[in-house]
Structure formats: C-alpha cells, structure tokens
N, C-alpha and C positions, 0 to 999 in steps of 0.2 A: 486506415488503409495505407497500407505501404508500395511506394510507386518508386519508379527508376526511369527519368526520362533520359535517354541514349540521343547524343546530337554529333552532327559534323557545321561549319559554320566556316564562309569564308570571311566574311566583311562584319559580321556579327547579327544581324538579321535574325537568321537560325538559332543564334544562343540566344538570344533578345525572347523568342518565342519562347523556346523550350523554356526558358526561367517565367514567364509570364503563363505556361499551361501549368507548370509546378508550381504557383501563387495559386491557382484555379483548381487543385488537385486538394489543397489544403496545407501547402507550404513543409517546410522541416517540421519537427525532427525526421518524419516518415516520407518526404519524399527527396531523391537525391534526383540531383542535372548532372549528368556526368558528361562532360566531351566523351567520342567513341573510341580512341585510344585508352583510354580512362577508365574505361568501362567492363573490365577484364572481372572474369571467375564470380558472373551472376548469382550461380548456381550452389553459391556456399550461401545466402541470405535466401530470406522467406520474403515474396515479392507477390506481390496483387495484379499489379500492373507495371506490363513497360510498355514505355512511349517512348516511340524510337525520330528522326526525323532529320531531315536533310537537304540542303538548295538545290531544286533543281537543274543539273546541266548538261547540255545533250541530248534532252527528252527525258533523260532518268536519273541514274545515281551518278554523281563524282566518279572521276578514273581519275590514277593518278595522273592522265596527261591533261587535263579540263583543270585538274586541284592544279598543275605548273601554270598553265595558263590565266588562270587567275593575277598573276605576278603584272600580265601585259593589261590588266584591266587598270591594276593599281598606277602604272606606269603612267598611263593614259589619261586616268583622273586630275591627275597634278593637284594630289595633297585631297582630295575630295573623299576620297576612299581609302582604307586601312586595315592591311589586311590580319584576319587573326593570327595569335601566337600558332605556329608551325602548319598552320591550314592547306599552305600547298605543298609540305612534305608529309603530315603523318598521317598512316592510314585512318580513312575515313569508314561511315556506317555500311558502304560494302564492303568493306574487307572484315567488318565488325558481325557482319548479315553471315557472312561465309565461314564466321570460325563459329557462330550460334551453336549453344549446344542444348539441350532438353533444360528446358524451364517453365515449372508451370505456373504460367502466369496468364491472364491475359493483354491484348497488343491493343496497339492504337501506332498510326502513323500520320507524319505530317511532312510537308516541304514547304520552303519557300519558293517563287517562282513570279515571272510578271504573269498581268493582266492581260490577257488573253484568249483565246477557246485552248483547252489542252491540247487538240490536234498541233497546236501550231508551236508551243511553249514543251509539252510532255509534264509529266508531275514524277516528282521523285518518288512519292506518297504512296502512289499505287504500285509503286514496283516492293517500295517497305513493306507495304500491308501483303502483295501476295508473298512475299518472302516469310514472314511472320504465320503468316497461314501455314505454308510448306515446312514452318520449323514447329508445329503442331500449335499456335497459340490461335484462340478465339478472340476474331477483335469485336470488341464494345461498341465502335460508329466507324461510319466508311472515314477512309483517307481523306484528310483537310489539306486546303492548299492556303497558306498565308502571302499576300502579296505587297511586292515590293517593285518601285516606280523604275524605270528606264536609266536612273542613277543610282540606281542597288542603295536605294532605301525603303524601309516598310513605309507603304501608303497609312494617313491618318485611320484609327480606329485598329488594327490589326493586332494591336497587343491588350486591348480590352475584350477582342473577340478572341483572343489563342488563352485567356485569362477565363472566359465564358466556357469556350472550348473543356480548359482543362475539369470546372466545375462539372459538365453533361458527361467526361468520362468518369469522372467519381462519383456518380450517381449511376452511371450504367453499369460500371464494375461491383458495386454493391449491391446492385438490381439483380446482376446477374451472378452474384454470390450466395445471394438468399439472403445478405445481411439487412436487414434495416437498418433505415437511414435517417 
C-alpha cells in the first residue's frame, strides 16, 4: 500500500506522530512523511492513502498569525521548547488544504491538541477530514486527536497509539480497496 502522510508541526509533537502512524502504515519504501510545504504535485504518483494532520490552534487549523505566535511560546519556555525548522514562517496544511487538487486517494486526518472536551480545546482534525471530504477523498476512520500536556509535550503512550492508529488505517484502506490483507 502506498501512503503520504502530509503534516505541519510546531515543537515536533505533529512530526513525532505523523512518523510513528508511517511506522503503523508499514514504514518506507511505500510510505512518505512529508512536512506540508514539502508536499507539492501529489498528483504525479499513484497514492492509497493520505494522512494529512496538524496541532491544533485557535479551535482549528494554524494561520499564519497563531504559526508567528508560536515564537512567544518558545520565548516563554526558556529553553523547554523548540521550535521546528521554519514552522512559524512556512505555509502550513491549510494553505497545503486550499491548493488540493484531484487525488484519488483515500484521507484520514489527525491533530495534535491538549486534553480536554473539544468544545473547549477545537480539533485541527475535523476541520482536515471535512476538507478531505470537500476535495472528494473517502476517509477510512473519523479524525484522531493525539495529546500533548500543558508544556506542549505528547502525554505517555501517544506514539504507540498514532503507531496502532497508523496499523487500523491500513487495514481499512485495504478493506475498503477490496485488497486482501
């Protein structure tokens, strides 16, 4: 099965995941993590699945002014936190959602995000999956949320279950391919 998991990532959290559902997916040669900058001109490769996914901020997806603001998080840590290579300059998986062009593939979405009821936190995840939906892909399992503690770290356990995670979409993409598995 061939997969493309698409991520944005401030502190690494988000890339931490996306590489640990790509372990769960069945690893290289067939499956790529692409940061979303990165992740340009899908549509020339033959893809199964894309997993797309991003830290929740503001109830939903990154803007670029939430990706500046990030800078004041790191400032505030004093050395606790560190931020990814160009995370609060390059566009992220909404700007990556809005150049989307016809792929047939099917979707899966994830976010990082704390613990808490979503009313209060928002999920990046559901805004991915309905956008995914709107750019014609069928997703395999609802929107996952991965969490991370109140000093923007993943809480224990989150990269064995984004690992679990990545296994149940490649059995559902195959399920729902007709392939045997």
């Amino acid at each position: 099965m061939r997969a493309v998991i698409v991520y944005e990532s401030m502190f690494g959290n988000t890339r931490q995941i996306a590489e640990a559902i790509g372990e769960g997916l069945g690893g290289a040669p067939d499956v790529q993590v692409l940061r979303s900058d990165l992740a340009t001109d899908l549509t020339s490769r033959t893809i199964d699945l894309v997993v797309v996914g991003a830290p929740t901020h503001a109830w939903g997806l990154p803007r670029v002014n939430t990706r500046r603001g990030t800078r004041e998080y790191v400032r505030k840590a004093r050395g606790e936190l560190t931020l990814e290579p160009g995370a609060d300059a390059l566009p992220g998986v909404r700007e990556w959602l809005a150049s989307l062009a016809t792929l047939e593939a099917f979707g899966a979405a994830f976010d990082t995000r704390f613990r808490a009821p979503a009313m209060f936190t928002g999920r990046a995840s559901k805004v991915i999956g309905t956008e995914l939906v709107k750019h014609g892909r069928t997703l395999v399992a609802a929107p996952e949320s991965f969490i991370v503690d109140r000093q923007h770290h993943l809480i224990d356990g989150e990269l064995a279950r984004a690992r679990a995670w990545g296994e149940h979409l490649r059995y559902q993409t195959l399920e729902r391919a007709g392939v045997s598995h």
